[in-house]
C-alpha positions in Angstrom: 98.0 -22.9 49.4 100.9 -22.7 46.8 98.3 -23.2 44.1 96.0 -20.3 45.5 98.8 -17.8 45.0 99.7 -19.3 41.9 96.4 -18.2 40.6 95.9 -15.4 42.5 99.5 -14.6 40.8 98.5 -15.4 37.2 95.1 -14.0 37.6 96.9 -10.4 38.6 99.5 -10.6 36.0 96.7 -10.8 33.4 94.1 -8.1 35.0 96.4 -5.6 36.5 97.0 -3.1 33.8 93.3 -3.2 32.8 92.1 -2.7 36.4 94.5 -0.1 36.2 93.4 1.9 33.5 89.5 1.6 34.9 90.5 3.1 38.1 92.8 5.3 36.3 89.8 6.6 33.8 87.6 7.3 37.2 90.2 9.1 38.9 90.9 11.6 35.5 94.2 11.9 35.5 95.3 11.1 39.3 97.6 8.6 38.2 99.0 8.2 41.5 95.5 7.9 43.5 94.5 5.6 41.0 97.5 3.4 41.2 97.0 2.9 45.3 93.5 2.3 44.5 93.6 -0.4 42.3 97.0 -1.7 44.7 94.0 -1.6 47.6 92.2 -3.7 45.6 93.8 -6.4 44.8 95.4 -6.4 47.9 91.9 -6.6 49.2 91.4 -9.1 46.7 94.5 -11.2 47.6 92.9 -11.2 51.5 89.5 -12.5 50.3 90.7 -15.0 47.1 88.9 -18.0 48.2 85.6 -16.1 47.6 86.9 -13.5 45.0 88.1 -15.9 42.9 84.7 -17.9 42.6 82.5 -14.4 41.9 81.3 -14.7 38.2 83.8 -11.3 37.2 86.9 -11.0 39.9 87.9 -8.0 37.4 84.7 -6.8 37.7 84.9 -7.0 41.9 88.1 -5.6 42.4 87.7 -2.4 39.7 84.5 -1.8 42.1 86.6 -1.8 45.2 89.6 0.2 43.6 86.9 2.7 42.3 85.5 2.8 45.7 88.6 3.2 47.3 89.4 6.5 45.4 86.5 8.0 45.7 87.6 7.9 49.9 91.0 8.8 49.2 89.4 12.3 46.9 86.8 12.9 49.8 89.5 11.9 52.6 91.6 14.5 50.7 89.0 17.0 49.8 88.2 17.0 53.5 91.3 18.0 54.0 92.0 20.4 52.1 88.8 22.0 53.2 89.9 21.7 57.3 93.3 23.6 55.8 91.5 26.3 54.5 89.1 26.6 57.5 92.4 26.6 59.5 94.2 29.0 57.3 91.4 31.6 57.1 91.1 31.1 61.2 94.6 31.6 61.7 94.5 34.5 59.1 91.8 36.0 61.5 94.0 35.6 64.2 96.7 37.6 62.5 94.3 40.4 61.3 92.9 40.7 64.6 96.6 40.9 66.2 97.6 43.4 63.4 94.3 45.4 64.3 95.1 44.9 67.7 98.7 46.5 67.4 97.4 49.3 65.1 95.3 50.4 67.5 97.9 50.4 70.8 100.3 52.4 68.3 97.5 54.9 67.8 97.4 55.5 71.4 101.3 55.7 72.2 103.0 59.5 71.9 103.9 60.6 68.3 107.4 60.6 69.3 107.1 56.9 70.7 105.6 55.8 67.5 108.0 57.7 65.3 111.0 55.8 67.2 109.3 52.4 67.0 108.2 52.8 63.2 112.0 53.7 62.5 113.3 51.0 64.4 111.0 48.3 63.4 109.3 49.1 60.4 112.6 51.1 58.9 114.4 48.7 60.7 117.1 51.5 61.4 119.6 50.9 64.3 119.3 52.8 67.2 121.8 55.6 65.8 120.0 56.0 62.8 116.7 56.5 64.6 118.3 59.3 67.0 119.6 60.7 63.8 115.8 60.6 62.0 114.6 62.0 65.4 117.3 64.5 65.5 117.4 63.5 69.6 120.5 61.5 71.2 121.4 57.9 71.2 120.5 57.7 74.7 117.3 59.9 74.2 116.2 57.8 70.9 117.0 54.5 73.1 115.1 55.8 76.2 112.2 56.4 74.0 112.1 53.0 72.2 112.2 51.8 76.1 109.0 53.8 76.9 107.2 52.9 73.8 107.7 49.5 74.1 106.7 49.5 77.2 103.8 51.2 77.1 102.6 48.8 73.8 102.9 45.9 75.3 100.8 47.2 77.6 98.0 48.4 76.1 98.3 45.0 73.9 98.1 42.9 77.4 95.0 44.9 78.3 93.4 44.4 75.0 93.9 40.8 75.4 92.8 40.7 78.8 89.7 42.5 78.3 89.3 39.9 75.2 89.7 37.0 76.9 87.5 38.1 79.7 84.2 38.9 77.0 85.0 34.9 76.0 86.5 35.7 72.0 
């Protein structure tokens, strides 16, 4: 056994950089894909010595197997990458929709309700500064921003009721 790892040893001390440098040429500049690709491989090759070491090119076998190994890794990563991007544009959809969605239930509140809740949450003004804008009371400006809330977060449960129900 000693004398197995011995030459498993010697054998990887002579071929490494060279299996290195194939896998490193295949994987164009990926240094890091290409250097757990080749480690794959001679792990791999490590595992199966008895009968890697008799093939007529054990170089030849495990630059195969680390070339093979990264083309996995770039479609494992290209895969996902791609399911990011699918969830990205889905989640983006969600947004859009939701920002549609609010549009729309602002459209239908009171011009005075909207006015109060694009002060306070678009302007981000406090509740003085929005009675000021509105030239109405503190107690006026906060009574209003009461009702208009109210009355958007129902529309906005409606829409999404009547969504849900029509199965989007």
């Amino acid at each position: 056994m000693t004398s197995t790892v011995t030459a498993f040893e010697d054998w990887y001390s002579d071929q490494h950089s060279s299996v290195l440098a194939a896998v490193a040429m295949f994987c164009v500049g990926d240094h890091a894909r290409a250097e757990d690709a080749a480690n794959d491989a001679f792990v791999e090759a490590y595992e199966k010595w008895g009968s890697v070491s008799q093939m007529d090119s054990p170089t030849g076998w495990v630059v195969r197997v680390g070339i093979n190994r990264a083309k996995r890794s770039h479609r494992r990563r290209k895969r996902r990458i791609e399911l990011l991007n699918t969830q990205r544009l889905e989640a983006s959809s969600v947004d859009e929709q939701r920002d549609l969605d609010l549009l729309a239930a602002l459209a239908k509140l009171p011009d005075r309700q909207r006015a109060a809740l694009v002060l306070r949450y678009v302007e981000d003004l406090s509740q003085a500064d929005v009675a000021e804008r509105m030239d109405v009371a503190v107690g006026t400006a906060s009574a209003t921003l009461n009702q208009a809330r109210g009355k958007l977060r129902s529309t906005l449960s409606e829409e999404e009721t009547v969504r849900n129900s029509n199965g989007n």
